[in-house]
N, C-alpha and C positions, 0 to 999 in steps of 0.2 A: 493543407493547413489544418492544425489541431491547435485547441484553448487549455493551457498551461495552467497555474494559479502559482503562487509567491507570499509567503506572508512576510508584512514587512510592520515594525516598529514606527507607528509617528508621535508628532507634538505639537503644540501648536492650535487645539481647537476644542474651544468649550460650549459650542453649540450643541456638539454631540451628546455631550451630557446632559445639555437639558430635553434633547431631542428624543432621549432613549426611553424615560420612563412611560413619556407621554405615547411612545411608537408601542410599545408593549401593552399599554390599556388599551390604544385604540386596534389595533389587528387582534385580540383576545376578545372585547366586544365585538369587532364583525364576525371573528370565529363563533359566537352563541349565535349569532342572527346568521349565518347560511349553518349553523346544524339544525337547530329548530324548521327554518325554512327551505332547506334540502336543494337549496338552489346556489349549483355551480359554477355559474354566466359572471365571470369577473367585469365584463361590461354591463350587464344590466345590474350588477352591486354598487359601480362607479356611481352609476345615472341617478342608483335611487339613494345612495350614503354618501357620495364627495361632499357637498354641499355643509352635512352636519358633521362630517369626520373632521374636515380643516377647521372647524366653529369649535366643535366642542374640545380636540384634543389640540390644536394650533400647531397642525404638522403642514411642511411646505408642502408646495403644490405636487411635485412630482413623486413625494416618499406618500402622498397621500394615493399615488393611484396602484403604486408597488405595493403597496399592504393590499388591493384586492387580487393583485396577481396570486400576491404570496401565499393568503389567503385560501384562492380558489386552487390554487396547485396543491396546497395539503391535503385536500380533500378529494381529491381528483385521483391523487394517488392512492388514497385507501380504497376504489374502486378499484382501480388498476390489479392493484394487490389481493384484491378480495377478502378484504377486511370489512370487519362488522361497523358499523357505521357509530363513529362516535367523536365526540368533543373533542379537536384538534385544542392543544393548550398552547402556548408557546411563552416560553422562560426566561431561554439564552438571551443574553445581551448581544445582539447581531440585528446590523441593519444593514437591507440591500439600498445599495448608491449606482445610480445610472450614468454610463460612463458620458461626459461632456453634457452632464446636465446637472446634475448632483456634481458630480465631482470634473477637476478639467484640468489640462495641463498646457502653459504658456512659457515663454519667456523668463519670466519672475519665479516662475516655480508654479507647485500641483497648490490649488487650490480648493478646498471643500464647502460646500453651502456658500461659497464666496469668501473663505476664511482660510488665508494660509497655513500650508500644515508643513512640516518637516522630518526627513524620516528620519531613523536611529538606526542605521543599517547600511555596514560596510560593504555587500553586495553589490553589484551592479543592478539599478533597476532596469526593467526589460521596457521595448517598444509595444508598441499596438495594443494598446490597455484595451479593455472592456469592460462592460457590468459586473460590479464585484461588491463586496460587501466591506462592513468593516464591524470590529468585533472588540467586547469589553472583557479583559482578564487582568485580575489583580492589580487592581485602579490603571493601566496600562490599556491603550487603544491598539487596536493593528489592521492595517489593511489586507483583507485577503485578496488580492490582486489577480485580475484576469486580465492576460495577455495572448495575443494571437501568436503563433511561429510557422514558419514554413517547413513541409515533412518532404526531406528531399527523396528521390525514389533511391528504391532496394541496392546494394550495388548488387554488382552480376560475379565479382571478381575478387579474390581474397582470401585469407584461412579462414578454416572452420576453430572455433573455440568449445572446448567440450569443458562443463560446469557439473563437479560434483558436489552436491550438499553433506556440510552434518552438523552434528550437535556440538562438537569441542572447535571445527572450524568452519565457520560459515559458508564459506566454499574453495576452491582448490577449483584452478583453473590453467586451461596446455591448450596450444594450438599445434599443426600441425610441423610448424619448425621448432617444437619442444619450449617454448618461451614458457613461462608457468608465474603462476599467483596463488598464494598463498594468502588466503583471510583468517583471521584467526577468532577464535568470539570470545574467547577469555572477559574480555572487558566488559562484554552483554554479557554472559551467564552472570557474571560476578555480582554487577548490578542488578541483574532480579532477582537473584539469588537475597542480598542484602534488602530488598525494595518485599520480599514475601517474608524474611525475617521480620521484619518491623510490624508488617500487617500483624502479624500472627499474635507480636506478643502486645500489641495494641488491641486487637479484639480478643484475647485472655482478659483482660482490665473487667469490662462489661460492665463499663462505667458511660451515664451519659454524656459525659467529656473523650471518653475515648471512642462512641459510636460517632461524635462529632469529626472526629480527628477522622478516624476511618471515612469520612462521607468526603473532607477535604481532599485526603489521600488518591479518592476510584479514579483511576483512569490513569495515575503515573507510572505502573509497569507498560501498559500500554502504549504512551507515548515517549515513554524510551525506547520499546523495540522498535515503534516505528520507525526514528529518529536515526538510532542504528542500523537500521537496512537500507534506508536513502541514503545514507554513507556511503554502504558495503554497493549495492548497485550501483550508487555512479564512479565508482571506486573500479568499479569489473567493467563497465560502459565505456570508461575512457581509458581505461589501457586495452581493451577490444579495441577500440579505434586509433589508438597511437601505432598497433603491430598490423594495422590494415584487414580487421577481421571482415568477413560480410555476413556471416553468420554466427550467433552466442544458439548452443544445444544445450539445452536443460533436461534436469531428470522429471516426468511427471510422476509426482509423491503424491496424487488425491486422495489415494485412501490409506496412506501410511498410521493414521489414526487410528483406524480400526483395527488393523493387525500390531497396533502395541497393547491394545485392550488385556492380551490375557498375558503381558509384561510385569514387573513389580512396578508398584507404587512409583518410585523416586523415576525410574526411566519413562515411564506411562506421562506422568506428572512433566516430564520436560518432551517428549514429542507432543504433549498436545497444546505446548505452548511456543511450539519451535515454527518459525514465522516463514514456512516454506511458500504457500500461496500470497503471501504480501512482496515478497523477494523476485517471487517468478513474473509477479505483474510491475513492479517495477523496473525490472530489468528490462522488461519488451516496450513499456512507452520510453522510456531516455534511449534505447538501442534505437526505437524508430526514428529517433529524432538526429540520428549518425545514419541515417542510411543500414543499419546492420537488421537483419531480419532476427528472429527469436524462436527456435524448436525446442519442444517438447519430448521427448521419446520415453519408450516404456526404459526402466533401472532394468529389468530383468540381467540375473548375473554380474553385472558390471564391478562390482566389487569381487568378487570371486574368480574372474577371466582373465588370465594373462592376456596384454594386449600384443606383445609378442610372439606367445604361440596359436592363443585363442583356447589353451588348457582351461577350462573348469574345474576348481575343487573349494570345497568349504575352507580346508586345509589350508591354501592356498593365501589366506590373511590371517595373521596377528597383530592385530591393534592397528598402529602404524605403518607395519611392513609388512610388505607384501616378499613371499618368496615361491615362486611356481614350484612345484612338485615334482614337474615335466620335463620342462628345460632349465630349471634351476635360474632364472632372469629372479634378480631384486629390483625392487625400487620402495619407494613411497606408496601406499598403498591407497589412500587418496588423489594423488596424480595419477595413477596406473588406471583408475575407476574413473576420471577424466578422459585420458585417453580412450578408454572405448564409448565413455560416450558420445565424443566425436564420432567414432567410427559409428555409432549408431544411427547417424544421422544420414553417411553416405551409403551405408548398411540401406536403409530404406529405398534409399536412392534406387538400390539395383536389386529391389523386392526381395530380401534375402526373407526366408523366413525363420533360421535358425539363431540371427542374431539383434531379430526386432522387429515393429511393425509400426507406419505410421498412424495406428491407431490408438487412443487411449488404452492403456491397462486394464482399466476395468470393463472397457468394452470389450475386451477378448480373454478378460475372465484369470487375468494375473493374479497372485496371490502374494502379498508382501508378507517379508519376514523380517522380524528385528533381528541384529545378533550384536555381538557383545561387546565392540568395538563401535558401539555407538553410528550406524552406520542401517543400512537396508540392504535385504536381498529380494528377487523376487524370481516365482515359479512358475511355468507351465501350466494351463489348466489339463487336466485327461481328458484324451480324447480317443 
């Protein structure tokens, strides 16, 4: 079993808006009194502040004993973290709600503080709710919803699917009966593209109408890419599971970053914004949750390799096509870079050493290389 989360659109309750300002003075006032007093014990905060938190700020009973959790966990973590010890603030309009206590679901419908709510949202909502919160954006409430699911096991049985990344298509994907997927990102570059436009001629102004605009703006290329990748993997997760894959093989890009450093500008500027670690971690919780497992492997070559002959040459791709040098085999040069990353995967399998290792890249000291097809290559260390 694994906890999901769902954000969903409701209506229907105006409790909550009186309930928010009040919930925000009062966890910011216990936030001074455990940094002053350096004491972490979310029960003995209960024992010595329930009594005046409900009095003074008129918060229900059980949002009054979550604010010392919530409280003690901020703080708890900046130990964790090894962070200097200082004045947890808290801002966001977000309140934690306990599930069948704060909030509960009957018959009649979901219920809040005892006050029906309704949601605004065509999805299906899911079973086995849990502790979840709920959150204030542009006069609009939303519940962030936690629900329990069942993780069925691995299968044992099935194609392998090998997943190339890049910049013009967000990935390109073949299984082992040749079926293939083609993502394309057009639609994502375009929009950031337009979304860093606007930044740009917006903080040119250096007006304080326009630093305001800007402070509205932060965070919206970011929650487009997001938005755009939880597409694109559950987009590659269920056509993996419509063609009976048990296995999705990924390239591992960790340090693709660092080798676009000494890149120009414009390309540097879009791999360090190209959402290969958000892509990789989504694909493997929705993959778990089909039963399909999620590999990693080192890129080394893979765009350069005939899968075919197993020819290597730099030669050997232009742009989009792929033409072997060797055996003269064309294709797509994106699908072709798919294909051997599958094979990379069963490569491993049989300890090969000349076409991969089940170790990270950077643990066995690969060296990535941009080239000009928007695309990766990666090297041998000397040995």
């Amino acid at each position: 079993k694994t906890i999901r989360s769902i954000k969903l659109k409701f209506n229907g309750i105006h409790k909550a808006n009186e309930i928010l300002p009040n919930w925000l003075k009062a966890i910011n006032w216990i936030s001074q009194i455990v940094f002053e007093q350096k004491d972490t014990n979310s029960n003995r905060l209960a024992t010595a502040y329930y009594k005046t938190v409900r009095e003074k700020f008129n918060l229900p009973s059980q949002l009054t004993c979550s604010l010392f959790r919530t409280v003690s966990a901020s703080y708890k973590a900046q130990k964790t973290r090894h962070k200097k010890w200082s004045l947890a603030k808290f801002k966001k309009p977000s309140i934690p709600i306990i599930w069948e206590r704060d909030f509960a679901r009957s018959k009649k419908g979901v219920t809040l503080w005892a006050d029906p709510i309704t949601f605004d949202d065509p999805r299906l909502i899911p079973e086995h709710w849990k502790d979840s919160k709920i959150s204030l954006k542009s006069n609009q409430w939303y519940l962030n919803l936690s629900y329990e699911i069942d993780i069925p096991e691995p299968k044992t049985s099935g194609v392998l699917v090998g997943v190339d990344q890049g910049l013009k298509r967000l990935f390109v994907a073949t299984d082992s009966n040749n079926n293939k997927l083609f993502y394309k990102a057009n639609h994502l570059n375009q929009k950031l593209f337009n979304i860093r436009k606007t930044r740009a001629k917006v903080q040119a102004v250096g007006t304080r109408t326009s630093r305001q605009l800007l402070q509205r703006m932060s965070g919206h290329e970011a929650s487009v890419t997001e938005h755009a990748v939880h597409v694109a993997s559950k987009r590659l997760v269920q056509w993996a599971d419509s063609i009976d894959a048990r296995k999705i093989v990924l390239e591992d890009l960790s340090n693709i970053r660092e080798a676009s450093n000494s890149k120009g500008k414009t390309l540097r500027s879009r791999v360090h914004r190209w959402p290969y670690g958000m892509f990789t971690f989504f694909v493997t919780y929705k993959a778990q949750a089909k039963g399909i497992t999620v590999e990693v492997v080192s890129p080394r070559n893979t765009s350069r390799m005939c899968h075919k002959c197993g020819h290597i040459d730099k030669s050997n791709r232009n742009g989009f096509l792929f033409r072997c040098t060797a055996c003269g085999y064309t294709a797509d040069a994106d699908w072709n870079a798919s294909k051997n990353i599958a094979g990379r995967s069963m490569s491993i399998g049989l300890n090969s050493v000349d076409t991969g290792s089940s170790k990270s890249p950077r643990k066995l000291g690969y060296t990535f290389e941009m080239v000009a097809h928007n695309s990766v290559t990666c090297s041998m260390p000397n040995v």
